[in-house]
C-alpha positions in Angstrom: 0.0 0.0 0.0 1.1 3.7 -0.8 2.2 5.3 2.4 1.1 8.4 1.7 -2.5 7.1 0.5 -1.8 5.1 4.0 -1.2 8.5 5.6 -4.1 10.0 4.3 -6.4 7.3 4.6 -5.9 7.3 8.6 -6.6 10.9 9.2 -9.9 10.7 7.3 -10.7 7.7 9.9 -9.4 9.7 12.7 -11.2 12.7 12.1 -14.3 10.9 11.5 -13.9 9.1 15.0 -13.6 12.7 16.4 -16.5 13.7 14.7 -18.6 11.1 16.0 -17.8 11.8 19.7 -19.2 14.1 22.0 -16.7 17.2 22.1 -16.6 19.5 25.2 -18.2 22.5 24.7 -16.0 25.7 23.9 -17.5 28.6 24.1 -18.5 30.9 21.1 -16.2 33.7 20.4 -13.4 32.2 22.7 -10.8 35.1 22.7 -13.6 37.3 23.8 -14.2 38.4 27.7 -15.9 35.9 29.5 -19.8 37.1 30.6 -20.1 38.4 33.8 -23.2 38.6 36.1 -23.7 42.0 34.9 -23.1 42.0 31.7 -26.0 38.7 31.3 -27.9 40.9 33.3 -27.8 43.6 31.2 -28.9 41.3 28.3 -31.4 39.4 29.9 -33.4 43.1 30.5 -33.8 43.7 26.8 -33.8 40.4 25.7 -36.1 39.8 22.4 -36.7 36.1 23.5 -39.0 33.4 21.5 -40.2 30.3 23.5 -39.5 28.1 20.9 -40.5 24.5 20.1 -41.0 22.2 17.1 -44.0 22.6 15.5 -44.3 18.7 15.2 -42.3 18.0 18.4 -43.4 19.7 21.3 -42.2 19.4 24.9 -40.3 16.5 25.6 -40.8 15.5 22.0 -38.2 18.2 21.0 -35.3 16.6 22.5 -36.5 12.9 22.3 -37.3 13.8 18.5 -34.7 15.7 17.3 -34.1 17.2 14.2 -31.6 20.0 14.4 -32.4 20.6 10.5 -36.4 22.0 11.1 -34.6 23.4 14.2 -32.3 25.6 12.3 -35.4 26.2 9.9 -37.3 27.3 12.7 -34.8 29.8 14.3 -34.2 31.5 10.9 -37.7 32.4 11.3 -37.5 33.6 14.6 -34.1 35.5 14.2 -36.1 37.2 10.9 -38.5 38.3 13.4 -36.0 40.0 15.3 -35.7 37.4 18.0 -32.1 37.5 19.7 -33.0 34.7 22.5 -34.4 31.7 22.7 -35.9 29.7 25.3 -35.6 26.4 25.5 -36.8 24.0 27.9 -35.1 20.8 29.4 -36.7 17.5 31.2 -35.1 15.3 34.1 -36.8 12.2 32.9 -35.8 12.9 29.0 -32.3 14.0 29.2 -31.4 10.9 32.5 -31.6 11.9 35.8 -29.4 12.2 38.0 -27.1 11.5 34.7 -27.4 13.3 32.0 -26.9 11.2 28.4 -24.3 11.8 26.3 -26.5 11.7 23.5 -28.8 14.5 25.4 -26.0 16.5 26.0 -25.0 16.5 22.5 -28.2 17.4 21.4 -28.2 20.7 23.6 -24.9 21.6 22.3 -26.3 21.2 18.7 -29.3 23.3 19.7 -27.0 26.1 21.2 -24.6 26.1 18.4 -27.5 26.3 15.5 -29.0 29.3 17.9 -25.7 30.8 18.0 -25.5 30.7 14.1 -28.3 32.6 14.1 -27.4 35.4 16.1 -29.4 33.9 19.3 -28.4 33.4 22.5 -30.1 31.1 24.4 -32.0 31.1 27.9 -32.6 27.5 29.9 -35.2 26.0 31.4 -34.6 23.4 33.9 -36.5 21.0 35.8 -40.1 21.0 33.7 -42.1 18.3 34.3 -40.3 17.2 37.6 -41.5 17.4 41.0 -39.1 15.1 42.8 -38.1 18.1 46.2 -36.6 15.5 48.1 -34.2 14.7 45.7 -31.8 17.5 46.2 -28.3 15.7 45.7 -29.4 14.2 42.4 -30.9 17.5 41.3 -27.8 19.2 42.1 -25.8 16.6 40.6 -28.0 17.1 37.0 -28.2 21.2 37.3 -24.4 21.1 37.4 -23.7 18.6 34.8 -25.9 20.9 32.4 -24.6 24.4 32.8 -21.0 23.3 33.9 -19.9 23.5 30.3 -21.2 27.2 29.8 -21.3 29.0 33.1 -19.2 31.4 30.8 -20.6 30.8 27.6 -21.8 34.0 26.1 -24.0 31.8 24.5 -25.9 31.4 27.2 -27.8 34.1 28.6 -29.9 32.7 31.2 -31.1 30.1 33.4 -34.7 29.7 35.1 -34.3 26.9 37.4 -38.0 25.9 37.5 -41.1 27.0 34.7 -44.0 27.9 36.9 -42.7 27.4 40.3 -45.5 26.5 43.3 -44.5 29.1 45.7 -47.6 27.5 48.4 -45.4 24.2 47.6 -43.1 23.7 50.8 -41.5 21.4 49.4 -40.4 23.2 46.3 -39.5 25.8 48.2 -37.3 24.0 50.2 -35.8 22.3 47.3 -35.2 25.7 45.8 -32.7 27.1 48.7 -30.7 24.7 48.3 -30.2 24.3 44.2 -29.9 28.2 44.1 -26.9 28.2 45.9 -25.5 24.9 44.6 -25.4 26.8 40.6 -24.3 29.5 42.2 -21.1 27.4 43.0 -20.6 26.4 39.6 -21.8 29.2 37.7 -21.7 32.5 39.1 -21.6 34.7 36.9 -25.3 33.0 35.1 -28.4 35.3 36.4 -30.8 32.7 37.7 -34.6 33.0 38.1 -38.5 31.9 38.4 -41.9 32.1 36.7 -44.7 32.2 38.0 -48.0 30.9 35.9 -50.4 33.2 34.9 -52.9 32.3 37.9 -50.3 32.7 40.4 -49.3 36.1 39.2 -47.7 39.0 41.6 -48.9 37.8 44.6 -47.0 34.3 43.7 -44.1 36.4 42.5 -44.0 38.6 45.9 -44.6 35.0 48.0 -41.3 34.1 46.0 -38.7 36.8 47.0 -40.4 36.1 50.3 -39.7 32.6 50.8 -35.8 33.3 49.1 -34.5 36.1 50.7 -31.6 34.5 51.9 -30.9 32.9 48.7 -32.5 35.8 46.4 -32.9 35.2 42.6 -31.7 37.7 40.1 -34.8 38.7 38.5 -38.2 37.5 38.0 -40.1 36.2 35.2 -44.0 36.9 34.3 -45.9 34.5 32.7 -48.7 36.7 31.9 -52.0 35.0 30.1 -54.7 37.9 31.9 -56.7 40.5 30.1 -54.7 42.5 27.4 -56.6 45.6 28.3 -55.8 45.7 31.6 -52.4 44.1 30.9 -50.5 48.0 32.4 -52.1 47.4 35.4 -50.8 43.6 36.0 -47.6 44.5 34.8 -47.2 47.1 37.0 -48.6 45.0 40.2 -46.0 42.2 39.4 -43.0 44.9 39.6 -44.2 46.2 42.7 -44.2 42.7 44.1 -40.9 42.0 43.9 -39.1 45.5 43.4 -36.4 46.8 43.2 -35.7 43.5 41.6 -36.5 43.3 38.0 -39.2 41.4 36.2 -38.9 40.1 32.4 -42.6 39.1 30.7 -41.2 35.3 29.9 -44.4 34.1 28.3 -47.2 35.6 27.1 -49.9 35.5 23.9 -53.5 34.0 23.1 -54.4 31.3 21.0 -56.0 31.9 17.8 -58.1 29.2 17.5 -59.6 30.8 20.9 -60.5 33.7 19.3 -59.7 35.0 16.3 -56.2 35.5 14.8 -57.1 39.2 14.6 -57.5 39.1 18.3 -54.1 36.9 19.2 -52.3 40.3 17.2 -54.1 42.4 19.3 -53.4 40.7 22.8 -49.7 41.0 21.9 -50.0 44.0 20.6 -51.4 45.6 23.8 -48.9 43.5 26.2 -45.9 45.1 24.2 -47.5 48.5 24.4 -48.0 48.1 28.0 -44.7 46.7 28.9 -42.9 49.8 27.6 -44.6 52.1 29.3 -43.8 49.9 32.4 -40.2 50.1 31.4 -40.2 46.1 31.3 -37.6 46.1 27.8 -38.4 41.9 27.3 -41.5 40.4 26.1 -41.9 36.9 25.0 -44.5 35.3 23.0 -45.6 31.8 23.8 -45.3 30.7 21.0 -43.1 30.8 17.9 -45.6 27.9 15.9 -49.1 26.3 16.4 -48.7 22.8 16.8 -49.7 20.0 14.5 -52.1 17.2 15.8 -50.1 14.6 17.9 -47.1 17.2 18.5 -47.7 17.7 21.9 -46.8 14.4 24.0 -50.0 12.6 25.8 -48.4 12.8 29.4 -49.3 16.5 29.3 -52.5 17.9 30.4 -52.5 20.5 27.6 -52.4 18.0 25.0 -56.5 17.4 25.8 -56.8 21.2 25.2 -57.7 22.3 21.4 -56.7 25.8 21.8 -53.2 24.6 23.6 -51.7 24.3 19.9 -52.7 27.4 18.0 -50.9 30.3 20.6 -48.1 30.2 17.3 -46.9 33.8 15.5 -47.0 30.9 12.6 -49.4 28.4 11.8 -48.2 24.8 12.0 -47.6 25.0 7.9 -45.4 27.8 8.4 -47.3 30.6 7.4 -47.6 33.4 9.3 -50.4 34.7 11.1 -51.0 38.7 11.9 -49.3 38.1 15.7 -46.1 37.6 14.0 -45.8 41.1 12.4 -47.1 42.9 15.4 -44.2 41.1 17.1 -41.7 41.6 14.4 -43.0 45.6 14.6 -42.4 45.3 18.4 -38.7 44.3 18.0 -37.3 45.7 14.9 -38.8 49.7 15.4 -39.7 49.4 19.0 -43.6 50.7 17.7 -46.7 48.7 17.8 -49.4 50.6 15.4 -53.0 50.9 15.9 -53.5 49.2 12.3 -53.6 46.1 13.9 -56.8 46.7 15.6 -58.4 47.2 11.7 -59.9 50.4 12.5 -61.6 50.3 8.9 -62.9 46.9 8.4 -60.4 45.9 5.4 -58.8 43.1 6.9 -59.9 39.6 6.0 -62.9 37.9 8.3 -60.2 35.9 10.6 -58.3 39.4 11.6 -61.2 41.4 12.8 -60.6 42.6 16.3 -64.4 43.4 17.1 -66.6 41.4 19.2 -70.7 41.9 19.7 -71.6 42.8 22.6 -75.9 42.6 23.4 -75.5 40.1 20.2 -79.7 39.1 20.4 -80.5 42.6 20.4 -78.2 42.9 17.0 -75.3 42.3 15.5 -72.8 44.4 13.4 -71.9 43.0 10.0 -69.1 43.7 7.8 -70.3 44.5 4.4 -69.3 46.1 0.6 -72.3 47.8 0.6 -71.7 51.3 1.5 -68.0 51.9 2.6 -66.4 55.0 2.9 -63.3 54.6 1.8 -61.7 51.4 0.9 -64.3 48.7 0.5 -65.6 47.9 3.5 -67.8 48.8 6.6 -69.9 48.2 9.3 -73.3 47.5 9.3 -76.5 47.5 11.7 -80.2 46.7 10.3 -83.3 46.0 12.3 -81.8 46.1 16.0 -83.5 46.4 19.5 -82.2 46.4 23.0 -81.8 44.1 25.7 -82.5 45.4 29.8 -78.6 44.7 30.2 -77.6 47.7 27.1 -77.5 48.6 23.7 -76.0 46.3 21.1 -73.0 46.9 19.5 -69.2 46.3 18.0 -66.6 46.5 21.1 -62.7 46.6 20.6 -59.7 48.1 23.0 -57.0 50.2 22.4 -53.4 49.2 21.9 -52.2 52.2 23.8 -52.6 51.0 27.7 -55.1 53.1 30.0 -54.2 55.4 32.8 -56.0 57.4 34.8 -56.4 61.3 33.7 -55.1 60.9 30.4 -56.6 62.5 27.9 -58.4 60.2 24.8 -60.2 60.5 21.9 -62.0 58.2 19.2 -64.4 59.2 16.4 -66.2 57.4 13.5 -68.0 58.0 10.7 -71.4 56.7 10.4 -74.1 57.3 7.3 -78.1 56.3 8.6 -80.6 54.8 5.6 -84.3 55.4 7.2 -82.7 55.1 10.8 -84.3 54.9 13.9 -83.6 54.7 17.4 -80.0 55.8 19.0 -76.7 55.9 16.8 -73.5 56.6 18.7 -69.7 56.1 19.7 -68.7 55.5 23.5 -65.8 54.7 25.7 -66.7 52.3 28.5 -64.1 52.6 31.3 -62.9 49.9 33.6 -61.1 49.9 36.8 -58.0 46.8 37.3 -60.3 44.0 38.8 -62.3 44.6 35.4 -65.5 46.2 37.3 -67.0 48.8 34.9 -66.2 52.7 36.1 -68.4 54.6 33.9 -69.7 55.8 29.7 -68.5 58.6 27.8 -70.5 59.5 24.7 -70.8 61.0 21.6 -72.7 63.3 19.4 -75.5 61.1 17.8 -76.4 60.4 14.4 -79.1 61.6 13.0 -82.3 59.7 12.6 -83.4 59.4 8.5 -81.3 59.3 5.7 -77.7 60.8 6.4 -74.6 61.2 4.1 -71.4 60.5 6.3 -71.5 62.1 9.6 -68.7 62.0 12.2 -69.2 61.1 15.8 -66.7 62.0 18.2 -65.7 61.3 21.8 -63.3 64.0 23.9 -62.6 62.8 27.4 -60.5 62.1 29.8 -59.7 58.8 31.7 -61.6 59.0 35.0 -60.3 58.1 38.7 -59.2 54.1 38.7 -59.4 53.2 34.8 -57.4 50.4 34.0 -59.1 49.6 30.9 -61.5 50.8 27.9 -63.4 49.7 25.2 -64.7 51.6 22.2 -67.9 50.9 21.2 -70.3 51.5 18.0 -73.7 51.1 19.1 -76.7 51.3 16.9 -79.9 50.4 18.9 -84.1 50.6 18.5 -83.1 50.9 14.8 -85.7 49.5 12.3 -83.4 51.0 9.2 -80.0 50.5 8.3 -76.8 52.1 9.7 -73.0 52.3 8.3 -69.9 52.7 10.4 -66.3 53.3 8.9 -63.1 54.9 9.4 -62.7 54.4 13.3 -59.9 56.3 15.0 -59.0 56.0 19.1 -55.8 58.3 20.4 
């Protein structure tokens, strides 16, 4: 045999044998300056993080399932959105406990290397679907095993030790003291923290920093799943509940097939709007896809639930829905406009953002029969009343409520034979969701009309939280138009 050929021969075997092994983990940009507590701190505060799984494989699925090829697909998406994070979230019982696999191991390399490539850095999960307290050695053993190899990483940003922690759970709570300070060993330098579920909100958040004020965490995460329009309000209770430590919005959105996908861009659209003027600089949408039928593993409660898989910016095809450009909007110009709300009834049926409210006393349509501009508009015919109110076509604000500021909304509104009361109002709501009080507007009126515009001046009274505009046509045996909607 050649010796050369020989020579060549064994270093193609030998670097495949390399290249089949699982490498310790160097960290990306290795001449740069290792993170500091700090300087993840500093990120984790403006962070544009996606939760992120598989469409196909969600959960434990993800890692038991992998395919680091729709993984990369996926995070191309989410980095085009503007996303510079990603959360992902790790199991006990799929990755070996107290032992974490190789092969597991490997996998989360892969998944932080193909973030990486994608300008991402990456936030962990641990611990999710795992309630074993007692087992604190083992649990410390796994932590550390996990972040050892990138407690300087820039790559990694973040770690939250638990997803929806039980702070009522003694248990937990004990477990908790003692793994905080057992990753604080190994990996100073990684900001550490909590979430809450939606239910639990502040008050589980300030029972929290309670419980672990001799082992404090860095900063707190919100899972927040309440009421968009009142979404300033809750933000503002979950900083006070653990100030001057500071909160990050790790989860939040609505699923489409809830509501409306019209609807799911508004929700998000409100919770960004609200957590700037909080000064909270990290929103993250749960999630970046729907999930196709099967994707979400049997062992999980949400599986049984239908609107569990459509909470996506993209549809489980890959096509994206309207959330996905209010949350590209969000982090590539900082803005959130009030086109998403589709003041002028142009956008297709499954984006409208208004509801009915009174809906057996009458219903607004959306019709080509008479619009103003464009080609569409709103139309009442043949309403009555009910002893509760007037019917009529309700949507909120993007811009978050606060009391004494000042607001106005207008429409335009055209009567054929009309009868009865034709008007704009602002309903006002205090933070519990209890109505306040009405302001209204001119009135159209009754008979044949040409385009007439109805306004509404007024300030936000004593204890709003929360308003909705309303077009209200009511005791009307004719026909009445509304178009060209405007709220400031």
């Amino acid at each position: 045999m050649n010796s050369s050929r020989f020579r060549v021969r064994a270093a193609v075997l030998a670097a495949s044998i390399l290249t089949s092994m699982v490498l310790p983990v160097l960290p990306a940009h290795a001449a740069s300056t290792s993170p500091t507590l700090n300087s993840r701190m500093a990120g984790v505060k403006v962070a544009k993080t996606i939760n992120y799984y598989p469409s196909n494989a969600g959960w434990s699925a993800m890692w038991t399932s992998f395919d680091p090829v729709a993984i990369d697909a996926s995070l191309a998406v989410a980095a085009s959105l503007g996303a510079d994070n990603v959360r992902v979230i790790l199991f006990p019982d799929a990755f070996g406990f107290p032992t974490p696999k190789a092969e597991y191991l490997e996998r989360l390399r892969k998944f932080i290397s193909i973030a990486d490539s994608r300008g991402m850095t990456v936030k962990l999960t641990l611990f999710d679907w795992w309630a074993g307290y007692s087992e604190v050695s083992r649990s410390v053993t796994w932590a550390q095993t996990i972040l050892d190899p990138y407690k300087d990483d820039p790559r990694v940003l973040t770690v939250e030790l638990k997803n929806e922690f039980q702070p009522d759970d003694a248990a937990a709570v004990a477990w908790a003291k003692q793994i905080i300070p057992a990753i604080r060993a190994v990996a100073p330098a990684m900001p550490l923290t909590l979430s809450v579920d939606g239910g639990t909100g502040a008050t589980g958040m300030a029972k929290i920093k309670s419980a672990l004020a001799t082992t404090p965490l860095d900063y707190y995460d919100f899972h927040f799943y309440g009421n968009s329009e009142r979404s300033l309000a809750e933000i503002r209770k979950a900083q006070a509940a653990v100030s001057p430590s500071p909160i990050v919005i790790g989860e939040t959105g609505l699923s489409s097939g809830a509501t409306s996908e019209g609807e799911q861009a508004a929700y998000l659209a409100r919770v960004y709007r609200a957590a700037a003027e909080a000064g909270v600089g990290s929103v993250s949408p749960w999630t970046l896809n729907d999930f196709s039928e099967g994707a979400i593993p049997g062992q999980s409660a949400v599986s049984a639930i239908p609107g569990q898989y459509t909470f996506g910016l993209y549809r489980a095809d890959g096509t994206a829905k309207l959330a996905a450009s209010v949350v590209r909007s969000a982090w590539t110009t900082g803005t959130v406009p009030n086109s998403f709300l589709n003041l002028g009834f142009e956008a297709p049926a499954n984006e409208l953002t208004w509801k009915a409210n009174q809906p057996t006393a009458g219903m607004g349509v959306v019709t080509t029969e008479m619009p103003r501009l464009g080609s569409y508009s709103l139309k009442f015919t043949g309403t009555t009343r009910t002893s509760a109110g007037l019917p009529s076509m309700r949507t909120s604000p993007i811009t978050p409520v606060q009391a004494g500021y000042k607001w106005r909304a207008e429409a335009f509104a055209r009567g054929f034979s009309a009868t009865g009361i034709t008007e704009i109002s602002l309903s006002w709501f205090d933070a519990t969701g209890k109505w306040l009080s009405e302001s209204t507007s001119n009135r159209l009126p009754v008979g044949n009309t040409t385009w007439t515009k109805l306004v509404v001046e007024t300030a936000a009274p004593a204890g709003a939280a929360a308003v909705q505009l309303h077009l209200k046509s009511a005791d009307n045996t004719g026909t009445v138009y509304f178009d060209d909607v405007a709220i400031s």
